[in-house]
N, C-alpha and C positions, 0 to 999 in steps of 0.2 A: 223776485230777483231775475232780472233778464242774463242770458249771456250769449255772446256771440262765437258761433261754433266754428268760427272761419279764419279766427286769429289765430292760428296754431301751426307755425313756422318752423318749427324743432324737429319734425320727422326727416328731414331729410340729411340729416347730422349724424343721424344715427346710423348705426349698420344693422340690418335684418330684422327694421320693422316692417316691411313690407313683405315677408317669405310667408309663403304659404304652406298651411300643414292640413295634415289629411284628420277627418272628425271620425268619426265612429261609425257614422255611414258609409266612409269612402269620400264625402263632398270635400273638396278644395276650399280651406279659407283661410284667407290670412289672419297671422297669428296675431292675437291681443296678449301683452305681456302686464299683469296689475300684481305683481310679484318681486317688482324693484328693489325693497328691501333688503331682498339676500342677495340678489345682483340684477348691476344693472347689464344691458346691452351698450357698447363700446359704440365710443365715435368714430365716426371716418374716419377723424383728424387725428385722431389717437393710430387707429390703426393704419393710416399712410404713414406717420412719421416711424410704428418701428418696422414696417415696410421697407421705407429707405432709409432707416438706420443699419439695416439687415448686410448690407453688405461691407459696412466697417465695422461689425460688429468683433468685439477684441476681447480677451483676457486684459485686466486691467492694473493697476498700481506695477509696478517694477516691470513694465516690458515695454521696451525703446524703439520699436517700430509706429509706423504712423495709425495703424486702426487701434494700435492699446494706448497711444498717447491721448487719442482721441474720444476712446472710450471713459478713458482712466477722466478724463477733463469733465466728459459729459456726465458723468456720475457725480463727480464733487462738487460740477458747478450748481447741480438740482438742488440741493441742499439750502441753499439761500432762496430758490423759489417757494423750495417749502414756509421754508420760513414765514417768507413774505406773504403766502399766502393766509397764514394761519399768525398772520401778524407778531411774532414773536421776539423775542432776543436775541438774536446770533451771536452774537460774544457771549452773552449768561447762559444759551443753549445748543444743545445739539442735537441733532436728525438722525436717529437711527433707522436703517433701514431692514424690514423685518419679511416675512411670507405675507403676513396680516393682523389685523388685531390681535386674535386670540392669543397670537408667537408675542406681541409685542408686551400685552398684560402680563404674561406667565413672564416673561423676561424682568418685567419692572418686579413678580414676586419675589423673583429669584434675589435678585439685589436688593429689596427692604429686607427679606430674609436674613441676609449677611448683614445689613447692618442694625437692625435691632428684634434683637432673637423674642423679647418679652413685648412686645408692641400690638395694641391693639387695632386690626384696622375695621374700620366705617361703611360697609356696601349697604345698598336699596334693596326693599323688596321687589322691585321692578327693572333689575339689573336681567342683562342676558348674564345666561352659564359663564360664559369666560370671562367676566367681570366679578363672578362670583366663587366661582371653582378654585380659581389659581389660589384663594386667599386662605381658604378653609384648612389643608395641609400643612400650613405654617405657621397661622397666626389663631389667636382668637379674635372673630369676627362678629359684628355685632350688626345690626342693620335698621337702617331708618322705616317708618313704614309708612304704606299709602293708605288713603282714606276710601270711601266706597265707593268713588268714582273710578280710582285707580294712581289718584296722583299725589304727589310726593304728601308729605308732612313735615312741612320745612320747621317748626316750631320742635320738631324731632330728634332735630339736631343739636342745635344748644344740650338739649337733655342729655344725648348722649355721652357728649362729651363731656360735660360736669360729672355727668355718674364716673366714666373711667377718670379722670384725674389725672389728665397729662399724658394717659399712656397710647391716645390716639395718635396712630404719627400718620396717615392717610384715610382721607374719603375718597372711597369712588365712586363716581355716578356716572351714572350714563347723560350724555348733553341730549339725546329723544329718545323716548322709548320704542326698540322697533317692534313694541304688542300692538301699544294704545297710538303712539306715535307724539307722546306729549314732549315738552322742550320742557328741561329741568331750568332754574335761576344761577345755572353754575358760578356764578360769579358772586351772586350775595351769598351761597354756598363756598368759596372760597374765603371770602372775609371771614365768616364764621368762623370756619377751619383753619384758620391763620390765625386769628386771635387765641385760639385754645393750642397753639402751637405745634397745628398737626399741617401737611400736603395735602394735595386734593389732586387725582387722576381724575379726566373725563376723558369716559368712551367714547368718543367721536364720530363710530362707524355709521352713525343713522342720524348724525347731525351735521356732517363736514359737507356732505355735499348737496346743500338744502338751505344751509342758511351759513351766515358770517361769523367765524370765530376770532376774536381778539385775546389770544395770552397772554399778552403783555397790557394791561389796563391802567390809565391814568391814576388809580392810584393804585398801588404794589399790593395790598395786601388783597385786592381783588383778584389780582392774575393768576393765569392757570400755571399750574406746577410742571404738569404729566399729561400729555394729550396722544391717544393712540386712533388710528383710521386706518382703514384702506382701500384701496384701489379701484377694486370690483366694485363697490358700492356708488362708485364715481367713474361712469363711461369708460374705464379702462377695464383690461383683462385680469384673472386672476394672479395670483403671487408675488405681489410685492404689496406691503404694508409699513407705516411709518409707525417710530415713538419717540417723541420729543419730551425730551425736561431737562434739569439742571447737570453742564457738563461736569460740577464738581459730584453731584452724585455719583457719574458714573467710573468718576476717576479713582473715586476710593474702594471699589468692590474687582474684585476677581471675575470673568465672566463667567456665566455659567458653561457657555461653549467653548472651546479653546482649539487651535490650527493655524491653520496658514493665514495670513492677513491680520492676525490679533496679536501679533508680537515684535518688539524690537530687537531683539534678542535670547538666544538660546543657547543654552551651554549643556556639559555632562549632569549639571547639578541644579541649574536655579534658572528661570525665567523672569527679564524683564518685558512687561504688557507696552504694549502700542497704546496709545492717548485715543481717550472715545473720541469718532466715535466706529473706529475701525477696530480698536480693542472686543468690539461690543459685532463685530459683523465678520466672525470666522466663516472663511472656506471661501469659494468663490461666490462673488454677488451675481444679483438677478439685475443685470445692466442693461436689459428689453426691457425690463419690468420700472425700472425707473424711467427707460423713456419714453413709454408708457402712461407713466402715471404725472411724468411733467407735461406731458402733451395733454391730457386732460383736465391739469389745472390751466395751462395756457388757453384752452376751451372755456371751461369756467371761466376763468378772467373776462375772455372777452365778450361771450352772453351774461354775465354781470351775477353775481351768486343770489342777490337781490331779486332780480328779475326772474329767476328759476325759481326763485320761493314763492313769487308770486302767481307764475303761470301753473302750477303744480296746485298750489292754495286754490286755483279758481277749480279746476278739473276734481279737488278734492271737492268741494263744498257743492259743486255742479252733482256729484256721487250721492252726498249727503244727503243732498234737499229731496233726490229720487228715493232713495233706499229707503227714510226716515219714514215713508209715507205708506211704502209695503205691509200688508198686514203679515204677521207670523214672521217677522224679522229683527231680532234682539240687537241693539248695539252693543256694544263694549267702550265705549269710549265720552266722552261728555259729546253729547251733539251739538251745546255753542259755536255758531260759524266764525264766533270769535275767539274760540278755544286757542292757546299759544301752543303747537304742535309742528310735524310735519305732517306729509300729506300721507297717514297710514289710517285703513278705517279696520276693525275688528268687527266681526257678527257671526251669527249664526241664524241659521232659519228650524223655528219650534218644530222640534220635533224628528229631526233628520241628524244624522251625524254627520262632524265637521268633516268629515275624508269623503265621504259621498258625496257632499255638496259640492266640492273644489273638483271631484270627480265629472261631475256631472257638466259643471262648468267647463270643462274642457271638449267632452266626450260632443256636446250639443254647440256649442260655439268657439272651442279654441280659444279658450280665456285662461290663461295661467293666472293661477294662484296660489297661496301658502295656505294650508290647512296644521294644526296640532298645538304644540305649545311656543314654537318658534325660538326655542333653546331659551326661554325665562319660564319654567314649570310653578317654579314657588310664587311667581305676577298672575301667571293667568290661574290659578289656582284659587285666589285671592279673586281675581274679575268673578272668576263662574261661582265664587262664595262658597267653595267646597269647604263640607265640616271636617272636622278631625276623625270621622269617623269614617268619611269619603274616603280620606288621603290615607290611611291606615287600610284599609279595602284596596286599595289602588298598590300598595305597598308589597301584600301580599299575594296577589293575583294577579304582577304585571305583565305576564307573560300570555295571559287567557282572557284578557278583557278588551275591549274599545276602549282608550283613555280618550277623557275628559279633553276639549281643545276648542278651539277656535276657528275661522274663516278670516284671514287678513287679505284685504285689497292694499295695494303699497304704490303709489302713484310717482309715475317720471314724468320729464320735461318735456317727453314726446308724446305723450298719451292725449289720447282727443275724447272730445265730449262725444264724438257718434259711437268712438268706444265703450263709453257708458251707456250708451244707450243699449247697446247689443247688452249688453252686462243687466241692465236692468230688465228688458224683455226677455232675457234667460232666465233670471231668477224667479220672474211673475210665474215664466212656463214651469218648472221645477215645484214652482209650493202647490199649481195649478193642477199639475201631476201625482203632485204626494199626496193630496185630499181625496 
């Protein structure tokens, strides 16, 4: 496979790919970012618009001067670009706006909570923590599981829901795994889950900005329910995160947060709620943060979400065909260059532990990366084939041991092939060194 190192047009979109940072010697080099996953770096475009948004920036809903009219507008008009971008319903849905996924997840537990106290719900064994955590306190949770590659077990589903018998009222899965970096069938998984007359949340945060989500599907019982994302993950800054699902859900539950902006009325004795999905967004909003995170779908849009999956797929597989070839280098993931994924790779190098190795990477070339479990411990637990005897060891000792982990590389739209290259010539030098 040829590839050509020269098509890669995206760096100059970005802000502080080019800063240079100091290595361990003292040498000057600019920095390499392969750590995408947890966040990215922001766009120009992103960050000029809340630049010159900055000086009509306003308190918003009920103040009648011109920066809070203006604010108040550009906040509610985002709402339909959401939409639009994650293909949805606007009349059958609504946009809440949250800090980030994790606020957004916990938020949808809070309100299946309140409406069905005995309900069983559905998560992966290759969910991150806050796909997982919020459900555990409330409900009983039951989980699909993956096979020794790491990916899903879709025939796992029907099962489980015939065994509980009606009492699933949600699956959640994640739309890519940010371990392995695999893309779930979320939509033949909603049909499923429809049919046995449960919802289906997808987590979003490692699929929204990588590839095309349609909620709304030509036929109904395919479409998404509940879809949570945010920001950071998508060329914009931290805090602000979206969760979209059905506005009658939200109308019938009580928020979990309650203040200023979530109500229409207040007496000595009784409250009536403001209509989602303002009922659902007390205190004052993060109105940078929306404009923010529409300036970098208005990005998206116009370098094509298509095109990003594909420039990222090439710089992945460009990583692959190198890495694969390494001696003393484990994958974690299917190395098919036709694997249905994002662009995340998992490894380790025999013999070294995974917090050295990302260490090292940085210390000799200024290569960020993710080293440990990456908030899915029960996933990668399962990739490294740990026994019950491992994880029971690990249980009681966690305070005095190296835990078990991983090495993720997590590829952007800016990232170039000579950047791998530096990445691969460091890792030769590392295992060259540990021998």
């Amino acid at each position: 496979m040829s590839y050509d190192k020269t098509n890669h047009n995206y760096r100059e979109l970005i802000t502080g790919v080019d800063t240079k940072i100091p290595l361990k010697n003292g040498k000057l080099v600019t920095a390499i970012n392969f750590d995408n996953a947890a966040t990215t770096p922001p766009f120009n475009y992103v960050m000029e618009k809340v630049v010159s948004f900055s000086p009509y920036y306003s308190s918003i809903h009920r103040g009648t001067g011109f920066k809070s009219k203006l604010s108040s507008e550009t906040y509610e008009t985002s709402r339909q670009l959401i939409c639009n971008f994650v293909h949805c319903d606007s009349e059958k849905n609504t946009v809440i706006y949250v800090k980030n996924t994790t606020e957004a997840i916990n938020k949808l537990s809070y309100i299946f909570n309140y409406l069905y106290k005995d309900a069983v719900i559905l998560a992966t064994r290759m969910e991150h923590h806050s796909n997982d955590l919020p459900w555990r306190n409330k409900f009983k949770v039951d989980y699909l599981e993956v096979d020794e590659t790491g990916k899903l077990i879709l025939s796992d589903l029907s099962h489980k829901l015939e065994k509980h018998d009606g009492k699933v009222k949600l699956v959640c899965v994640t739309g890519a795994s940010n371990v392995t970096g695999y893309k779930n069938p979320i939509y033949k998984i909603a049909k499923i889950a429809h049919n046995y007359g449960a919802e289906i949340l997808v987590d979003g945060a490692q699929l929204v900005p990588h590839y095309p989500i349609y909620m709304k599907q030509h036929y109904e019982d395919e479409s998404i329910d509940y879809l949570a994302f945010s920001a950071h993950k998508m060329y914009a800054p931290f805090g602000i995160g979206v969760l979209i699902g059905p506005k009658e859900t939200f109308c019938s539950v009580s928020p979990e947060y309650s203040g200023g902006g979530a109500i229409k009325l207040v007496t000595d004795n009784s409250v009536i709620w403001n209509d989602p999905p303002e009922k659902n967004e007390a205190g004052t909003p993060n109105v940078l943060g929306v404009v923010a995170l529409t300036a970098s779908i208005e990005m998206l849009n116009k370098l094509g979400i298509n095109n990003i999956d594909k420039s990222e797929m090439k710089i992945y597989n460009y990583a692959l065909n190198k890495i694969i070839n390494i001696p003393n280098i484990t994958l974690y993931c299917d190395p098919n260059p036709n694997c249905d994924k994002v662009a995340i790779l998992p490894f380790n190098i025999k013999g070294l532990y995974h917090g050295i190795t990302a260490k090292l990477l940085s210390d000799l070339s200024g290569i960020s990366v993710r080293s440990g479990c990456f908030c899915a411990q029960p996933y990668v637990q399962r990739l490294l084939k740990l026994s019950r005897k491992d994880i029971t060891y690990l249980k009681h000792n966690y305070n005095d041991i190296s835990h078990p982990g991983l090495v993720r590389l997590s590829f952007g739209l800016y990232n170039t092939y000579s950047e791998v290259d530096i990445l691969i010539d460091t890792l030769k030098e590392i295992i060259k060194n540990k021998a």
